[in-house]
N, C-alpha and C positions, 0 to 999 in steps of 0.2 A: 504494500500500500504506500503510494508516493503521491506529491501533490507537486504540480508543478505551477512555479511562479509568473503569472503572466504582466506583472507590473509592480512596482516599488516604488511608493512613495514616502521621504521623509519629513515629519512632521516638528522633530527636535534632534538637533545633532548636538550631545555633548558629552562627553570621555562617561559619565556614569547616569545619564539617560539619554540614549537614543532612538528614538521610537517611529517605528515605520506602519504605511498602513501598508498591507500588499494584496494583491487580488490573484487569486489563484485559483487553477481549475485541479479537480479531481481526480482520480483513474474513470471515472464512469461519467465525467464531460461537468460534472454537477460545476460551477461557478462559485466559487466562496468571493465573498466580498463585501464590507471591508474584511479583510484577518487583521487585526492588531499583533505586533510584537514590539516588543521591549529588546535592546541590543544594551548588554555588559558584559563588562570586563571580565576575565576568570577569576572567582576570589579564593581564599585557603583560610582553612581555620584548625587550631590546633586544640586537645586536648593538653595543655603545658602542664608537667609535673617536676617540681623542683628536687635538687637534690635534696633535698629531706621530706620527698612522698607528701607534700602540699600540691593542690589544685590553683594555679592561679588562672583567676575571672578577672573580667572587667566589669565594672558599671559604668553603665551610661544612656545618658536620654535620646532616644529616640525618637525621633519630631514622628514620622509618618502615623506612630501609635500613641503618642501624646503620654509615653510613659519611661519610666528610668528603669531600666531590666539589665539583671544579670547575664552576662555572654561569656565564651569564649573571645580570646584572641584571636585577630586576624586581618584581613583585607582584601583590597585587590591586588591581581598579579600585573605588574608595569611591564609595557611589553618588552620583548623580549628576555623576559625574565622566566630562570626555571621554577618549579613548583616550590620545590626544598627552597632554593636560594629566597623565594617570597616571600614562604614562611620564619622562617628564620629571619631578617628583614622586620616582619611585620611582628614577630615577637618582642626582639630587642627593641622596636621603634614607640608602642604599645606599653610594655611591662620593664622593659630595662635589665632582662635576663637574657642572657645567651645558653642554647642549650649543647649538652652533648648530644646529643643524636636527636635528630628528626625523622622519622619515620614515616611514610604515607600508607595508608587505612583503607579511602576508599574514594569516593568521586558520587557526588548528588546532584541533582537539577531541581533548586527550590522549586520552579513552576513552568514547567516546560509547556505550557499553554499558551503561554504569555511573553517568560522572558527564556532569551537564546543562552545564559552563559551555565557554567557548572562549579561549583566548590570545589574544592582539590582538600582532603581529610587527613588531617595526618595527626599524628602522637608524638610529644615532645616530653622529653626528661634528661634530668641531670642540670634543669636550670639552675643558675647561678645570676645574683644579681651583679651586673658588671657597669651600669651606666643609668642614667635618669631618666625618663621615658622623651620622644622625643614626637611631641603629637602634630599633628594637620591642623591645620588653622582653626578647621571646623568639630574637631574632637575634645570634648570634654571628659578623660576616663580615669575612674580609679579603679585600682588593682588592689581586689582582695585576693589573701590565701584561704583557704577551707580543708580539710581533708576530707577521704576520698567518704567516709559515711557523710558528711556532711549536704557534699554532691548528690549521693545517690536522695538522701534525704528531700534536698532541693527538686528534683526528678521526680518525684512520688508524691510530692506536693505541689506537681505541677507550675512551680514555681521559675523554672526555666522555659523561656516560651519559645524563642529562636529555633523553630523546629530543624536549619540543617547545622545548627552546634549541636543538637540531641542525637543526632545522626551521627557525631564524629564523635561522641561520646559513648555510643552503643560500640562501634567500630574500635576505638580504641583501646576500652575495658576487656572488648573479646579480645585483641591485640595480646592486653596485659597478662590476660588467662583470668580475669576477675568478673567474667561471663560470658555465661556456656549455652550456647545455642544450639539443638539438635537439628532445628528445622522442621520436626514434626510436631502437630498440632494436638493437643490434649481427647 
C-alpha cells in the first residue's frame, strides 16, 4: 500500500515547524486532499543514569500543554550529526554530565499521521557531572536526580506524560535487564 504525491504545498518553513499540505492519490485512484504533515528534525532522548545509579530528568514548561512536566533529556539531531554524537551533545548541553557509554535502545514515531520525523532511544550511564548546563535561549530546565523506584513510581502514577520518553524508558530498563518482557499476553 503506497500513496503517491501528486502536489506539495508549503504552508511554514522553519528548522522545527515545517508544515506542508500535499494532495495525493491512492493505489485505487481515491484522491486524498488536503493531507497535512508536519516536517522535523530527528530528535534522541536518553534514559541518563549516573554513576551512582540516579535517574537524571529534566523539568520544564511546556507552552503547547500549558504545563511544567517531568522528561527525559534530549533534543534535536543538527544535521549532519550522528545519533550517539547528538545524544551525548544534548546530555552535557541539558544536564552538565558527560557519560561513559551511550547506548541506542530503539527508534519511535511520536505520530506518524501527522509528523514525518522519529526519536532515536538510547541508554546513558556512568554520568559524571563535568560542566554547567548550557541551554537554548528558549529553554528553561532543571535537573533532578531520582532513583530508579522512584521513576518506576512516577510511571505508575502516570505522572510522566511525554509518551516517546516512556518508550525509551521501557527500552532501556529491558536494556538494563530490570524488565522482562515475554511478548505473550496473559
Amino acid at each position: 500500500m503506497h500513496w503517491t504525491t501528486l502536489s506539495t504545498e508549503y504552508i511554514s518553513n522553519h528548522i522545527y515547524f515545517t508544515a506542508r499540505r500535499d494532495r495525493c492519490q491512492r493505489e485505487d485512484g481515491t484522491i486524498v486532499d488536503p493531507y497535512f504533515v508536519v516536517e522535523m528534525p530527528t530528535s534522541a532522548t536518553a534514559l541518563a543514569v549516573t554513576a551512582d545509579n540516579k535517574v537524571l530528568m529534566v523539568r520544564q514548561y511546556r507552552h503547547p500543554i500549558n504545563d511544567v512536566i517531568m522528561e527525559l533529556p534530549g533534543g534535536f539531531v543538527d544535521p549532519g550529526e550522528d545519533f550517539p554524537t547528538a545524544m551525548k551533545r544534548e546530555l552535557l548541553e541539558e544536564t552538565g554530565y558527560s557519560f561513559e557509554k551511550v547506548e541506542w535502545v530503539g527508534r519511535v514515531a511520536a505520530n506518524p499521521g501527522v509528523l514525518n520525523n522519529f526519536t532515536e532511544l538510547f541508554l546513558a550511564t556512568g554520568g559524571i557531572k563535568t560542566q554547567d548546563q548550557e541551554l537554548d535561549h528558549n529553554e528553561e530546565i532543571e535537573v533532578v536526580e531520582i532513583t530508579m523506584d522512584e521513576l518506576q513510581q512516577m510511571i505508575m502514577k502516570q505522572e510522566m506524560v511525554q509518551a516517546l520518553h516512556l518508550s525509551c524508558v521501557f527500552f532501556a530498563l529491558q536494556k538494563l535487564g530490570k524488565l522482562s518482557f515475554t511478548g505473550q499476553l496473559p
